[in-house]
C-alpha positions as CSV (number, residue, x, y, z in Angstrom):
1,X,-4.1,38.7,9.4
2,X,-3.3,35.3,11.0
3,X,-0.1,33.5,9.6
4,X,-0.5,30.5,7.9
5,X,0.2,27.4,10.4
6,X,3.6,26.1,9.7
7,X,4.2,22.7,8.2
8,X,5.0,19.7,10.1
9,X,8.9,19.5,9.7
10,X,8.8,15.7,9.3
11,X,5.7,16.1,6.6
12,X,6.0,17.0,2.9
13,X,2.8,18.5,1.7
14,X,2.0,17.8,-1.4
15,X,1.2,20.5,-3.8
16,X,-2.3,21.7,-5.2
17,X,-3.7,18.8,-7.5
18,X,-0.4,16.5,-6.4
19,X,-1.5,13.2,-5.1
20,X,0.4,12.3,-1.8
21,X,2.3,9.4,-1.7
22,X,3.7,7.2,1.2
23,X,2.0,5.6,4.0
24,X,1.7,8.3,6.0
25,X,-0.4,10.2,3.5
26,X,-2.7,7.0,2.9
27,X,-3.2,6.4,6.6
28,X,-4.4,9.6,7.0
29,X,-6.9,10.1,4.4
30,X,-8.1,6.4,4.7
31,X,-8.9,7.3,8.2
32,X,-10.8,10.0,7.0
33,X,-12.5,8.3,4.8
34,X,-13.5,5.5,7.4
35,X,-14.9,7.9,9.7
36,X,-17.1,9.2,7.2
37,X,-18.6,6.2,6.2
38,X,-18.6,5.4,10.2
39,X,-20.6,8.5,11.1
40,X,-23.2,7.1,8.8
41,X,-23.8,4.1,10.9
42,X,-25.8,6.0,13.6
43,X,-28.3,8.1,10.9
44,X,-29.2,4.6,9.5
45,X,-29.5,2.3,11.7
46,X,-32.1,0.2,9.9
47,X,-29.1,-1.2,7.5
48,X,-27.6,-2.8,10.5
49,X,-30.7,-4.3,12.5
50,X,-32.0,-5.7,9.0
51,X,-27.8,-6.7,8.4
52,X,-28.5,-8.5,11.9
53,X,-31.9,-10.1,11.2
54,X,-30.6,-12.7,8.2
55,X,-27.9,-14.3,10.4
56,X,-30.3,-14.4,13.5
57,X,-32.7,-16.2,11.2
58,X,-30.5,-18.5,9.6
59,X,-29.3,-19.0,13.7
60,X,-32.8,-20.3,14.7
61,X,-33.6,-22.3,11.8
62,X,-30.7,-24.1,11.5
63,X,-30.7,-25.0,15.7
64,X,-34.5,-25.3,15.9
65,X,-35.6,-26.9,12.7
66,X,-33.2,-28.8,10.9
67,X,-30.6,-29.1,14.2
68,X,-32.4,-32.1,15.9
69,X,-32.1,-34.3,12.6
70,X,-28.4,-33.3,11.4
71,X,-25.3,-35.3,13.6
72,X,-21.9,-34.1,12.8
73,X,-19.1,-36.7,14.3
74,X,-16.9,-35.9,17.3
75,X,-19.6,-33.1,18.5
76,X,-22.3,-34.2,20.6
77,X,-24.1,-30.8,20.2
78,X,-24.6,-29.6,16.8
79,X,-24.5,-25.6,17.9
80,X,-20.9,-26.3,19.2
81,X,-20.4,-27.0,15.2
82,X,-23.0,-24.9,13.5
83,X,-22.3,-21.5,15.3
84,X,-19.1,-20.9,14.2
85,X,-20.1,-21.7,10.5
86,X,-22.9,-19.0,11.0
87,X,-20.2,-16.7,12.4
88,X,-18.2,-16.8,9.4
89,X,-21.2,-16.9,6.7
90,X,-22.4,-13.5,8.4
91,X,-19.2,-11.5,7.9
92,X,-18.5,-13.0,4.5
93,X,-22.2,-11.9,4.1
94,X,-21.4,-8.3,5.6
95,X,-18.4,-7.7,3.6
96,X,-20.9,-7.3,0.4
97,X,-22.2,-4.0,1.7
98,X,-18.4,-2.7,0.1
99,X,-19.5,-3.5,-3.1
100,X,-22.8,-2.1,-2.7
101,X,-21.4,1.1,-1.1
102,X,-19.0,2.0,-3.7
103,X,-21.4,0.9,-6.5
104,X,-23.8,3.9,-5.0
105,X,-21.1,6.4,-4.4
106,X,-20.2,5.5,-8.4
107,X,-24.0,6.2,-9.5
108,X,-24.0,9.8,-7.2
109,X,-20.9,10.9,-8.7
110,X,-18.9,10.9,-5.2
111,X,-16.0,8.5,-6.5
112,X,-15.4,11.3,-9.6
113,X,-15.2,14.0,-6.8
114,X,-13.1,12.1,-4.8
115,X,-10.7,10.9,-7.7
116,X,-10.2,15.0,-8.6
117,X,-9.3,15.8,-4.8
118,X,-5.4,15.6,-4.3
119,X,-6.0,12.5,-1.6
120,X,-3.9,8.9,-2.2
121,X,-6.2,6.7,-4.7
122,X,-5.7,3.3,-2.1
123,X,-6.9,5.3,0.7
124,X,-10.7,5.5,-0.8
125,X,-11.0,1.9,-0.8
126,X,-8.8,1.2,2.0
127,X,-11.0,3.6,4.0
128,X,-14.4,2.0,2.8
129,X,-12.8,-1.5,3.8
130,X,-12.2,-0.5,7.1
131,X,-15.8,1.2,8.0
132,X,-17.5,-2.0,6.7
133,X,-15.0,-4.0,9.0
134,X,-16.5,-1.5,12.2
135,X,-19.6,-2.6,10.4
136,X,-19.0,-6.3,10.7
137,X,-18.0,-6.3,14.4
138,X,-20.8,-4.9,15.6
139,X,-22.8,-7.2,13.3
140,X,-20.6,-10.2,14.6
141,X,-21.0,-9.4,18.6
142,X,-25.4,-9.5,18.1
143,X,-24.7,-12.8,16.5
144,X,-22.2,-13.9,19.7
145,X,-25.1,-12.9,21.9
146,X,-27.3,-14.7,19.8
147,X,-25.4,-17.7,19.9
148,X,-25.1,-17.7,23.7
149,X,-28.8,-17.5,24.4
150,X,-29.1,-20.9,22.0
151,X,-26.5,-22.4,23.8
152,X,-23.1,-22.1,22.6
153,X,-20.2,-21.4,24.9
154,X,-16.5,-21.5,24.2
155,X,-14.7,-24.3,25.0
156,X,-10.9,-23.6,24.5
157,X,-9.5,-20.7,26.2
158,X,-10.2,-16.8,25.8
159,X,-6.9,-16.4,23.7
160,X,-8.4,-19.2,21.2
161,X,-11.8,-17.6,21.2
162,X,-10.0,-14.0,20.3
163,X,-7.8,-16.0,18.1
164,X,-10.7,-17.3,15.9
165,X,-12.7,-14.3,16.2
166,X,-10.0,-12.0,14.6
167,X,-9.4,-14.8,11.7
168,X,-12.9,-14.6,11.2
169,X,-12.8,-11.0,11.0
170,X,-9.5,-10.9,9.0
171,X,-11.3,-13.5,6.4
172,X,-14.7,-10.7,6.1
173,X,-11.9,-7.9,5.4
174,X,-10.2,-9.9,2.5
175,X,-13.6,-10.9,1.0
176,X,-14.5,-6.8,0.7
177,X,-11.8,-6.2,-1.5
178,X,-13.2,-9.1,-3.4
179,X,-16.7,-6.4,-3.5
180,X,-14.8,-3.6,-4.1
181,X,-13.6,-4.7,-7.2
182,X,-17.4,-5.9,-7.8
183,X,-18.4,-2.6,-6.9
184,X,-16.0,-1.0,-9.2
185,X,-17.0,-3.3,-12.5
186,X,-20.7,-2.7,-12.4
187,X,-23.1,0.6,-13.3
188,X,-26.0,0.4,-10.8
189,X,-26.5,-0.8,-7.0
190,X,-28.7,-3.3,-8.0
191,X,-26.1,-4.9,-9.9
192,X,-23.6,-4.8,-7.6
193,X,-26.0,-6.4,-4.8
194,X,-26.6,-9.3,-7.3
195,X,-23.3,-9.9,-8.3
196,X,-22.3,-9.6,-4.3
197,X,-24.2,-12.2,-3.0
198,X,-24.4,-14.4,-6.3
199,X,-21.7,-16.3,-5.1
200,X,-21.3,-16.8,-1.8
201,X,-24.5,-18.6,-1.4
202,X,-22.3,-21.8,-3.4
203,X,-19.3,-20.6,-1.3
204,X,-20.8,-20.9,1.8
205,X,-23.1,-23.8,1.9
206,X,-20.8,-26.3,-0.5
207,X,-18.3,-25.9,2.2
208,X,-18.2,-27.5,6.2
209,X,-20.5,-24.2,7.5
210,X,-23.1,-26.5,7.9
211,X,-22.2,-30.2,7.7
212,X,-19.7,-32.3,7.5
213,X,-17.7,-32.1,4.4
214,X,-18.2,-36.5,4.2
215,X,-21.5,-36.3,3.8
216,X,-21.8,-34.0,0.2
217,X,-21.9,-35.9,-2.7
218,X,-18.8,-37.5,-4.0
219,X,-18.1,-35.2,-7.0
220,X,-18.5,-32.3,-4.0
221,X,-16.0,-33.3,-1.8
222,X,-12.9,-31.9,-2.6
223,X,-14.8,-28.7,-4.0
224,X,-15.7,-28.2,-0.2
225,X,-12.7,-29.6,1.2
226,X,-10.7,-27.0,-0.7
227,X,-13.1,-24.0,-0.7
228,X,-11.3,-21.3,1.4
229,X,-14.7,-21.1,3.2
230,X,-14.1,-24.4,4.7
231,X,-10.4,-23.5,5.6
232,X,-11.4,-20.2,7.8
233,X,-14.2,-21.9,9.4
234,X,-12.8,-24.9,10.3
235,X,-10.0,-23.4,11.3
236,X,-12.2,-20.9,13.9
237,X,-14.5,-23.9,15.0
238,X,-11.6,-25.6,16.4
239,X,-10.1,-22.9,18.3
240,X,-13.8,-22.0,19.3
241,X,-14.0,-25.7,21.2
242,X,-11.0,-26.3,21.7
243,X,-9.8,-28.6,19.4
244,X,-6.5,-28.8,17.7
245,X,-6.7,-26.3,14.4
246,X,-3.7,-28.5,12.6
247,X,-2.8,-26.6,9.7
248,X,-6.2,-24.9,9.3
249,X,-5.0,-21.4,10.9
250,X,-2.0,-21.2,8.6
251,X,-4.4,-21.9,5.7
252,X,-6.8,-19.7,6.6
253,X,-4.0,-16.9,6.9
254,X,-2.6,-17.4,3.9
255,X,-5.9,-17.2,1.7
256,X,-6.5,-14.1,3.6
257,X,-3.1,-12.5,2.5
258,X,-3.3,-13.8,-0.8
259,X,-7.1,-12.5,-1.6
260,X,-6.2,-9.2,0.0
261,X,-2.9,-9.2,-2.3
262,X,-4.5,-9.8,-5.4
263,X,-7.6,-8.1,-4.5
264,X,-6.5,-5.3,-3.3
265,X,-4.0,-4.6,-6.2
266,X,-6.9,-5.0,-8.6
267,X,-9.3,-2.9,-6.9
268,X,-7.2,-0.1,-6.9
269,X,-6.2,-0.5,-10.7
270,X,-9.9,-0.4,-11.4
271,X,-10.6,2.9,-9.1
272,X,-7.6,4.2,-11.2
273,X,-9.5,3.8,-14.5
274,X,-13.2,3.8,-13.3
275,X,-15.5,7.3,-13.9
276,X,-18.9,6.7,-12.9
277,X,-19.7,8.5,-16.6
């Protein structure tokens, strides 16, 4: 008989039914539970061409329908401005499959069987986070290609462009623990895709995605001047052409600590409590 492989000496392992603590631990089984989601991807790959097709649409319509009648100042060519709003409405978008992931993993049982397996109780969700993040940056370089056969280009540097990519990215990953906790609250998949995309459709078109902030209504203004939407995008659409960013980076980065802060923190409460009974 084989003897049993000996422990790492830097490694405690935890004891049957003992949930493992420290970041070690959490890394681990988060990555494992990444990779499972991730090896999903392949065996359905109609959930990411028809996660691709909205965004593509909303691409076209906005440059060929309504982009010869809409003139945002200090751009000459409205797909220098619109693009990057597009950009950052399709991985806000993207990050609502978290929601809808957990929410069907509540209804098959799978977060019951996971929550009696001795694995860290972040590293579900942290794990799920991540996948859908993969998720989002395959999703996010269709839509680059996309927006360079319309005719948009970078115009600052390639540090900037990385810069406002990963901001953009970094903003889609804050917004799934926003789903997550979604995800966690309601009883069926159909409710969690309602309540996922409920309300970014107000948080993503009362905001600068589209047009300039000046030209909502009056009473709109400062709801779209302030919306965190506005913040990330404007903040990648500068560094995308160019343009001097001001304080929009450090704004953006600091919503996307804070919602991940909160977020997070209430999303694993939740998993803490939740049964899918």
């Amino acid at each position: 008989m084989n003897a049993p492989a000996a422990a790492d000496p830097g490694t405690t392992i935890p004891r049957r039914h003992e949930v493992p603590q420290g970041p070690v631990w959490i890394a681990r089984d988060a990555w494992t539970e990444a990779t499972r989601h991730l090896r999903i991807i392949p065996r359905n790959i109609e959930l990411l061409i028809f996660a691709t097709i909205q965004p593509i649409m909303f691409v076209l319509l906005f440059v060929y329908v309504f982009g010869g009648s809409i003139e945002v100042p200090g751009f000459a060519d409205y797909d220098q401005y619109l693009l990057p709003g597009i950009f950052a409405q399709t991985v806000v978008f993207g990050s609502a499959f978290t929601g809808i992931g957990i929410a069907e993993d509540m209804q098959k049982g799978l977060i019951d069987r996971l929550r009696s397996l001795p694995m860290s109780r972040s590293a579900v969700l942290v794990g799920r986070t991540i996948s859908d993040l993969v998720r989002n940056v395959i999703t996010f370089l269709v839509m680059l290609g996309v927006a360079f056969a319309v005719g948009f280009r970078f115009e600052g540097s390639l540090v900037e462009a990385v810069g406002a990519t990963a901001l953009l990215l970094g903003f889609s990953y804050a917004f799934s623990w926003i789903q997550a906790l979604f995800g966690l609250s309601v009883k069926s998949v159909e409710a969690a895709n309602s309540a996922g995309f409920i309300w970014m459709f107000p948080l993503t078109f009362v905001s600068s995605a589209f047009v300039d902030v000046d030209t909502l209504p009056g009473w709109m203004q400062p709801i779209a001047e302030y919306n965190p939407f506005t913040v990330a995008t404007d903040a990648a659409r500068a560094l995308y052409n160019g343009n001097d960013a001001g304080n929009d980076v450090w704004g953006a980065l600091a919503w996307i600590v804070g919602i991940i802060a909160v977020f997070s923190t209430l999303a694993v409460r939740k998993y803490a409590r939740t049964t899918s009974a």
